[in-house]
C-alpha positions in Angstrom: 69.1 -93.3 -63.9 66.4 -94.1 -66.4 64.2 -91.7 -68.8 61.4 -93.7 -70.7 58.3 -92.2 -72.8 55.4 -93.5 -70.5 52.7 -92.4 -73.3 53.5 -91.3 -76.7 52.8 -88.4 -78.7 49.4 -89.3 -80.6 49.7 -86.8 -83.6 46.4 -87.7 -86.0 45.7 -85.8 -89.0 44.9 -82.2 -88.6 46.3 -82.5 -85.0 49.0 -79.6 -84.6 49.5 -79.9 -80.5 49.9 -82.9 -77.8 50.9 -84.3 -74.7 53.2 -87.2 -73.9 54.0 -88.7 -70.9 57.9 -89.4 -69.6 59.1 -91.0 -66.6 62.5 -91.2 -64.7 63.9 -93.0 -62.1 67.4 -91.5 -60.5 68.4 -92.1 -57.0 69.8 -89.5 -54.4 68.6 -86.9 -56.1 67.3 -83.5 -54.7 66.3 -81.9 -57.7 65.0 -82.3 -61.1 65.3 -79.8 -64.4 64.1 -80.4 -68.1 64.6 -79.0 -70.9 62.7 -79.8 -74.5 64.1 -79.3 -77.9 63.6 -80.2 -81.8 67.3 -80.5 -81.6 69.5 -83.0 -79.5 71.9 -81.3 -77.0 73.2 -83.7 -74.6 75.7 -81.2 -73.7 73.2 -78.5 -72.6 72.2 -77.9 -68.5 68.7 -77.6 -68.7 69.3 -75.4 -65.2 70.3 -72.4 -67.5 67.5 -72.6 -70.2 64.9 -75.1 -69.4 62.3 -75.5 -66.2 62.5 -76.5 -63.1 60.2 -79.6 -62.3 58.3 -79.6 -58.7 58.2 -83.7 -58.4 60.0 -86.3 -56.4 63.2 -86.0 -58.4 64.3 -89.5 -57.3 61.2 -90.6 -59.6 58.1 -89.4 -61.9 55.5 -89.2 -64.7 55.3 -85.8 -66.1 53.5 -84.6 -68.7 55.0 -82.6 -71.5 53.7 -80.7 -74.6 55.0 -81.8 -77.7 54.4 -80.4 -81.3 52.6 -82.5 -84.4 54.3 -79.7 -87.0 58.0 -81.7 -85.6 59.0 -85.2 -86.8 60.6 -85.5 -83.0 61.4 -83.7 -80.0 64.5 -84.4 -77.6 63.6 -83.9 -73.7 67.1 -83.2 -71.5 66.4 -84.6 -68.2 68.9 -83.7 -65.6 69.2 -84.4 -62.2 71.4 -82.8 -59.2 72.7 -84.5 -56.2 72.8 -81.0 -54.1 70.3 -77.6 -54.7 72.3 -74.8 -56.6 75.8 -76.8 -57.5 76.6 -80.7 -56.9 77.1 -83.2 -59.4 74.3 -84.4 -61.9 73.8 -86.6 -64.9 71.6 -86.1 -67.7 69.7 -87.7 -69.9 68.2 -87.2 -73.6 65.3 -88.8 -75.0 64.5 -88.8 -78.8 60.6 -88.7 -78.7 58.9 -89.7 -82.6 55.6 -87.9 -83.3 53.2 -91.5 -83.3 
């Protein structure tokens, strides 16, 4: 699996709320979950606290807010091989405020 940033975070002065764009690549996937943070958590399952994403989960651009008030954010990307149990990996990404 792979988690990129696709488009940062352009924070300009005065600017207090973006978007950024990530992407992912995973393969036999049947869902994907993801979670944002200002704290890194690679031990978290985003399918207890974050959202559900309606995409291919085998592969996407999403776009995701992100706050100029935070040096960085951490997205938790997770993916599951089987609805409601399965195995699945998990990603973070560290995204800087540009």
């Amino acid at each position: 699996s792979t988690f990129t940033v696709a488009k940062a975070p352009a924070c300009g002065a005065g600017t207090t709320a973006v978007t950024a764009q990530l992407m992912w690549t995973a393969k036999n996937a049947v869902e994907v979950w993801i979670e944002g943070s200002t704290i890194a958590n690679p031990g978290a399952d985003p399918r207890t606290t974050g959202d559900r994403l309606n995409v291919n989960p085998n592969g996407a651009t999403i776009t995701v807010n992100f706050d100029c008030a935070n040096a960085e954010y951490y997205y938790n990307l997770t993916v599951y091989n089987k609805f409601n149990g399965g195995t699945h990996s998990g990603i973070v990404l560290q995204v800087p405020k540009s």
